[in-house]
N, C-alpha and C positions, 0 to 999 in steps of 0.2 A: 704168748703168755707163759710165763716160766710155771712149774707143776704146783710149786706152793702159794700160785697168785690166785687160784682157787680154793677154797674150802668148802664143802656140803654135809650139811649135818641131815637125818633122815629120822621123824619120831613118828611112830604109831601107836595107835589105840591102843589094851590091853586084850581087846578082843573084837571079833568080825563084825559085821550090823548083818541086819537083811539079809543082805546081797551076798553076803559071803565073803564080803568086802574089807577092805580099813582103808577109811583118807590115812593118806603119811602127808606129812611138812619137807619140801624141800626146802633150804636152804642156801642161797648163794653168798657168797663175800667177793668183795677187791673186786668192784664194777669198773672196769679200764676206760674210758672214755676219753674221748678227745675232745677238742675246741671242736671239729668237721663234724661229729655228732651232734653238737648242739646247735649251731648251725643251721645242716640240715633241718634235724628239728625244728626248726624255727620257721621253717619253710623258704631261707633264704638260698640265695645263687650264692654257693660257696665259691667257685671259681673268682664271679664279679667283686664278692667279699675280699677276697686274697688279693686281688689285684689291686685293689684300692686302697689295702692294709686300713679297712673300716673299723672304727671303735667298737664296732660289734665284739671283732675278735677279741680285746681285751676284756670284754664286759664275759663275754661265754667264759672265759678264762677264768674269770672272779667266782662267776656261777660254780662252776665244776668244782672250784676250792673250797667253795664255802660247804657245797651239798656232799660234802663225799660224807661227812659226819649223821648226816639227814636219809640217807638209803638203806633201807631195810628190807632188799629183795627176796622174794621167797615165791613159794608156789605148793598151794595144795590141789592132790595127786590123787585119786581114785580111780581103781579097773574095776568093770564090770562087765559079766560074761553076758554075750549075747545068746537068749535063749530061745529068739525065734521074732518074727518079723512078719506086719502086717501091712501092705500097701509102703507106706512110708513112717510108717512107726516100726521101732526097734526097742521089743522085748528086753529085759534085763531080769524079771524075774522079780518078785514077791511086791506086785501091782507097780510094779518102776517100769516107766517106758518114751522113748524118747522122739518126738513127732518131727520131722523134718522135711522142708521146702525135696520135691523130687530130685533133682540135681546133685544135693547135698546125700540124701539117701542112696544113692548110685555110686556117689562118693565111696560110702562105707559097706555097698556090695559086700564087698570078701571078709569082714570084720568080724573074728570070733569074740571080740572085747572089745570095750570102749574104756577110754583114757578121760576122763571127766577134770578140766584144769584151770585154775585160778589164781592167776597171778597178781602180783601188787609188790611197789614199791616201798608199803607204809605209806601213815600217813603224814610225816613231818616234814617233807616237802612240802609240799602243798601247802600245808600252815605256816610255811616259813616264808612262801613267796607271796603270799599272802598279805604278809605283816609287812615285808618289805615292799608293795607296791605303792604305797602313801608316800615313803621315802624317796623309792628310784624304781621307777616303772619300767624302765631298762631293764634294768638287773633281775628284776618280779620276773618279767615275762624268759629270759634266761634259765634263772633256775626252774621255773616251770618247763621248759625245753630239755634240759637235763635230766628230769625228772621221764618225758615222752619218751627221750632215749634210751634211758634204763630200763625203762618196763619194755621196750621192744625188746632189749638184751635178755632180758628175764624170760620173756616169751622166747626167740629163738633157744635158747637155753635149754630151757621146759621140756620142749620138743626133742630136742637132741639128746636128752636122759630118756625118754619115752622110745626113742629110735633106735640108742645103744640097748637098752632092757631086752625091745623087742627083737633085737640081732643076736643076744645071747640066745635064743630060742631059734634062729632061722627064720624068724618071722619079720613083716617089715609092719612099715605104721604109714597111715594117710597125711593127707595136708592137715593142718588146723582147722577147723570149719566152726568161725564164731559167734553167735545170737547176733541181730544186726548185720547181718553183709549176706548176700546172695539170695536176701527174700525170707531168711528165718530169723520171723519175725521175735523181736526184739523181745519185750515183756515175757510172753511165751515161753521163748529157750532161755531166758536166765533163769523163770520160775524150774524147769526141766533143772537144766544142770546142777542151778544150786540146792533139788532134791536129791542130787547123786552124789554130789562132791559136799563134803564140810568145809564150808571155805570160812568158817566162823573160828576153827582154827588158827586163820591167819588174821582174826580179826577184819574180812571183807565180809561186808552184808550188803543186802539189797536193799534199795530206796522201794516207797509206796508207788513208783514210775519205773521202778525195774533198773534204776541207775546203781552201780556200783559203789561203794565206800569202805576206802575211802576211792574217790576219783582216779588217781594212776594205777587203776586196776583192771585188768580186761580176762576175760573168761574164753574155752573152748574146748570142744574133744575132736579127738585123735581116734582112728579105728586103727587097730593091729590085729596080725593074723598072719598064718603062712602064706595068703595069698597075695598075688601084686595088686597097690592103686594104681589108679591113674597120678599122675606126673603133673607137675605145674605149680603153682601157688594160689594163696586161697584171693587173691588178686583175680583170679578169671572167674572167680566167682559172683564177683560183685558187680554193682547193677554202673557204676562209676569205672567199670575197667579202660574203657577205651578213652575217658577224659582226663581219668585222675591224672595231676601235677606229677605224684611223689612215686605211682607206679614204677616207674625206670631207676629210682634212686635206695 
């Protein structure tokens, strides 16, 4: 990716909350994506795809063109300092505190701060493939694939501004650990995180079932700190690790 196919713009509050904290708004632009993203995405055998030069590939094609106008990735960002730990709750300070499956607390052992993060692609995707499934259900379920793509982009992304931040210090940062995967339980840790993080900033809220909206948005924190995690992906964490499909991919 050449240096200007990036842009990041960063806004914060005018002042701290609680915590001692500010959410900021990352910002992404120029999501690169390919036809093999969407694809993927889609859960198909890109190889079997290619070989048989399927319509698929021209419909992902259309997809891509149409949504690059419809992506509005971003991600709101909040640290908070870890101030002490109980069992498998983790302190933050002025009654903020974060309860997690043991596994995942072991996880964040060495964590002087937690990265509280919430990503979304917007929501005009989604309303657009929406409107297009009456039309060509093909194509619907594409731009929604484009759509899956780009918020994983956003997410890996996230993480690798949270990893650089945490390297100017000497410090490194854990795996992602998200509400739903590895036994922390769902309703739970979104009510948790989206006390820590403002993700109403980016216009994500929570449904009365703890679902995300708009829909192409997923949640999760990250521990930093001078000390090392553990290694791996948040893929061993999940209770799906040894079946899932898309693991390898």
């Amino acid at each position: 990716m050449s240096p200007g196919a990036l842009r990041e713009t960063s806004r914060t509050r005018q002042s701290p909350d609680c915590l001692g904290q500010v959410t900021k708004v990352w910002r992404k632009r120029n999501e690169n994506l390919a036809v093999d993203d969407v694809i993927r995405a889609e859960g198909g055998d890109l190889e079997a795809v290619r070989r048989r030069q399927s319509e698929a590939l021209f419909v992902a094609a259309r997809a891509l063109e149409l949504s690059r106008a419809w992506l509005r990735p971003q991600a709101a960002v909040r640290y908070a300092t870890v101030v002490g730990r109980r069992h498998h709750t983790i302190m933050l300070g002025a009654g903020v505190s974060l309860t997690l499956p043991s596994a995942h607390a072991e996880q964040l052992r060495s964590a002087c701060q937690l990265a509280a993060v919430v990503c979304t692609i917007g929501p005009q995707l989604e309303e657009q493939a929406t409107l297009e499934f009456k039309r060509d259900p093909a194509l619907a379920f594409a731009i929604d694939a484009v759509g899956t793509a780009a918020l994983h982009r956003v997410q890996v992304w996230a993480c690798q501004k949270v990893e650089q931040q945490a390297a100017r210090r000497c410090w490194y940062a854990s795996l992602p650990l998200s509400p739903g995967v590895g036994g922390w339980e769902l309703a739970a840790g979104q009510r948790q995180l989206f006390g820590i993080v403002d993700a109403a900033r980016i216009k994500v809220t929570l449904s009365a079932k703890s679902m995300m909206l708009p829909r192409k948005s997923t949640s999760f924190v990250l521990g930093v700190g001078p000390g090392t995690f553990a290694q791996g992906s948040e893929c061993d964490l999940c209770e799906l690790a040894d079946s899932c499909r898309y693991r390898s991919r």
